[in-house]
PALO-729650 format. One record per residue (C-alpha): residue number from 1; x, y, z. Coordinates in nm, 4 decimals. Layout:
N
@fivo: NUM&u: X&v: Y&w: Z $
...
//
This chain:
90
@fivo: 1&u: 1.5444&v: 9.0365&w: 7.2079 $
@fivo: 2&u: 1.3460&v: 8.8836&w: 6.9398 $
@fivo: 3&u: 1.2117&v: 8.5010&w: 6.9857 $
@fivo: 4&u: 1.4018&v: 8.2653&w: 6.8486 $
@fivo: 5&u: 1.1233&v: 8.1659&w: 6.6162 $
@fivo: 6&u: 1.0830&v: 8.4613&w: 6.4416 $
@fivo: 7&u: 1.4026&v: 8.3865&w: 6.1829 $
@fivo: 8&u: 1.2088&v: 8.0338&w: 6.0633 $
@fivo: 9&u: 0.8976&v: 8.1717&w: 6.0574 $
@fivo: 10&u: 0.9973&v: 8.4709&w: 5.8138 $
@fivo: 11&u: 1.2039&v: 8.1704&w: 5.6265 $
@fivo: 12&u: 0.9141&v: 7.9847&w: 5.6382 $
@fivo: 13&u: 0.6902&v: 8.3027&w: 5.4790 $
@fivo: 14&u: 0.9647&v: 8.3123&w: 5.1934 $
@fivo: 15&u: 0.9269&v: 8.0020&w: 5.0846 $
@fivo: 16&u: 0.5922&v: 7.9870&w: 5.0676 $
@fivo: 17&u: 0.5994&v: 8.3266&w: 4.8757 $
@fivo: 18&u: 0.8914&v: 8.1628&w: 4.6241 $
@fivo: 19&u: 0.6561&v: 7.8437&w: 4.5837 $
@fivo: 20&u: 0.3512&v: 8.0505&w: 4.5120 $
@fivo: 21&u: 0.5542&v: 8.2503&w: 4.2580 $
@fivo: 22&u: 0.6930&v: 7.9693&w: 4.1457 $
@fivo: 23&u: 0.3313&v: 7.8054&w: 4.0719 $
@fivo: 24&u: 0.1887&v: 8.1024&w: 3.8860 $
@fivo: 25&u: 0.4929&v: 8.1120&w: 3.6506 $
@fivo: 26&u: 0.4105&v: 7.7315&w: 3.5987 $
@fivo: 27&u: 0.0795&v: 7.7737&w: 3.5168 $
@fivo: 28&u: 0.0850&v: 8.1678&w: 3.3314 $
@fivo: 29&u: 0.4143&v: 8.2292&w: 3.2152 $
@fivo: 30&u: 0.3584&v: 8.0278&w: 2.8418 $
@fivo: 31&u: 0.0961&v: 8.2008&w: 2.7837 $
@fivo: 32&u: 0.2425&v: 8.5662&w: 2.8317 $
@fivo: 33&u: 0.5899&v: 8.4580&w: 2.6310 $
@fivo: 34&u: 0.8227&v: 8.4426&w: 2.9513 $
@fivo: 35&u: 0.9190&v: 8.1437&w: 2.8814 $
@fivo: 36&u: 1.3280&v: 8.1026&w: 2.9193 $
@fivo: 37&u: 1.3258&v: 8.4419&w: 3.1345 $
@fivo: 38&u: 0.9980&v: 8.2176&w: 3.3699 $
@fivo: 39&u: 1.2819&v: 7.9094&w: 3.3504 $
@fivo: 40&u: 1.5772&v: 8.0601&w: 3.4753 $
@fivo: 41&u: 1.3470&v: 8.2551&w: 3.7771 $
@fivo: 42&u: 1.2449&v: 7.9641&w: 3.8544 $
@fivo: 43&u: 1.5407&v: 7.7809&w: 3.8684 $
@fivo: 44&u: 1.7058&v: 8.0706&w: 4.0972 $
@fivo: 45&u: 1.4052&v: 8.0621&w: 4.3302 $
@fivo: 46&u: 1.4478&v: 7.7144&w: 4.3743 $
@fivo: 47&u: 1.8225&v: 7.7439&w: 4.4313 $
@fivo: 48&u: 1.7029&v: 7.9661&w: 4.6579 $
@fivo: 49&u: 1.4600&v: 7.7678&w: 4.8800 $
@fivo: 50&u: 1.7076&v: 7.4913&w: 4.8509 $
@fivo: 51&u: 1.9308&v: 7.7330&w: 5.0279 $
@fivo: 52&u: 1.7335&v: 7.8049&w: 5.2522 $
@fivo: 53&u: 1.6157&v: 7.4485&w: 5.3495 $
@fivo: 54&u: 1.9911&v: 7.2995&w: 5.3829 $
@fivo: 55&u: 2.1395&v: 7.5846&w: 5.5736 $
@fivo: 56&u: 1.8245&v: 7.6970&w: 5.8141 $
@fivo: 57&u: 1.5840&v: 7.3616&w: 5.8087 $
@fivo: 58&u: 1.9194&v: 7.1419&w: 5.8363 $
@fivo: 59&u: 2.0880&v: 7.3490&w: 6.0463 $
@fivo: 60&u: 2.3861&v: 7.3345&w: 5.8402 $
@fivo: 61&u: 2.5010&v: 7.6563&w: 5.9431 $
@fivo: 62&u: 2.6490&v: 7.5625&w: 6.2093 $
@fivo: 63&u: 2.8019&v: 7.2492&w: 6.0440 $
@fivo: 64&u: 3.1572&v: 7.1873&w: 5.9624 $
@fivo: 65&u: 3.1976&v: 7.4125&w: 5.6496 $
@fivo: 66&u: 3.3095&v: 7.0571&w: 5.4509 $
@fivo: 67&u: 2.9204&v: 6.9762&w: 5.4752 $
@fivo: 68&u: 2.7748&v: 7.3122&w: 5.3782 $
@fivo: 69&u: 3.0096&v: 7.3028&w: 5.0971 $
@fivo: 70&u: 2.8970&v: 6.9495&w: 4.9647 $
@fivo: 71&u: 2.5649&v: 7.0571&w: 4.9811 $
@fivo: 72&u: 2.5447&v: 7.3662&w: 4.8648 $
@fivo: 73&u: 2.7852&v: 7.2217&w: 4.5718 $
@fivo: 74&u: 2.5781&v: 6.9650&w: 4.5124 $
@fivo: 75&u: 2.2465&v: 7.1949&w: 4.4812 $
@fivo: 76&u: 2.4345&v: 7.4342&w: 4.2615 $
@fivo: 77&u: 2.5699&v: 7.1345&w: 4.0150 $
@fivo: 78&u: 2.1842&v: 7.0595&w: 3.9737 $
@fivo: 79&u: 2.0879&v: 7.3412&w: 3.9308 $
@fivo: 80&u: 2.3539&v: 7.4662&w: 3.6833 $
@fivo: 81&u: 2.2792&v: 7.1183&w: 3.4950 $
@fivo: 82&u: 1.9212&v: 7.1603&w: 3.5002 $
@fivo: 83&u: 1.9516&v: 7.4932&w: 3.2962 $
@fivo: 84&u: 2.2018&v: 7.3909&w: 3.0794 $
@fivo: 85&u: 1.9535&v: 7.1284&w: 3.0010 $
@fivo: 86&u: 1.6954&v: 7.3903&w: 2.9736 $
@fivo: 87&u: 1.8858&v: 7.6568&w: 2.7870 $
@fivo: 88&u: 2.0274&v: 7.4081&w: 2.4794 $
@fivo: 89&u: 1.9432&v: 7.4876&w: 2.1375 $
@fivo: 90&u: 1.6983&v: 7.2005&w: 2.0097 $
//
């Protein structure tokens, strides 16, 4: 039987992997001409880790599904919005 633990420690790993991704493509991606491909991976990975933190940090998933669906709605509007924003012709 595996310890409890184990699932939000390995969730715990991942997002510090997806933030330290997320950093280097901050800080190198302009200057290797990634830049819309570096936006949207960023974007997912932080869809990603917010994920992560609402259903596992939250606990949501054992929630009424009415709550994991505002949430998760709500992270996905944002996140959709934030690329649109991204993404539009100047």
């Amino acid at each position: 039987m595996k310890h409890p633990h184990h699932r939000i420690n390995a969730i715990w790993i991942a997002l510090l992997a997806a933030t330290a991704i997320t950093a280097w493509l901050g800080e190198h991606a302009g200057a290797q001409g990634l830049g819309t491909g570096a936006a949207v991976l960023v974007l997912a990975l932080a869809a990603a880790k917010g994920c992560l933190i609402i259903l596992d940090y939250m606990e949501l998933h054992r929630a009424p599904a009415l709550w994991r669906r505002m949430l998760l709605g709500w992270l996905a509007a944002v996140v959709l919005l934030v690329l649109v924003v991204t993404l539009w012709p100047r």
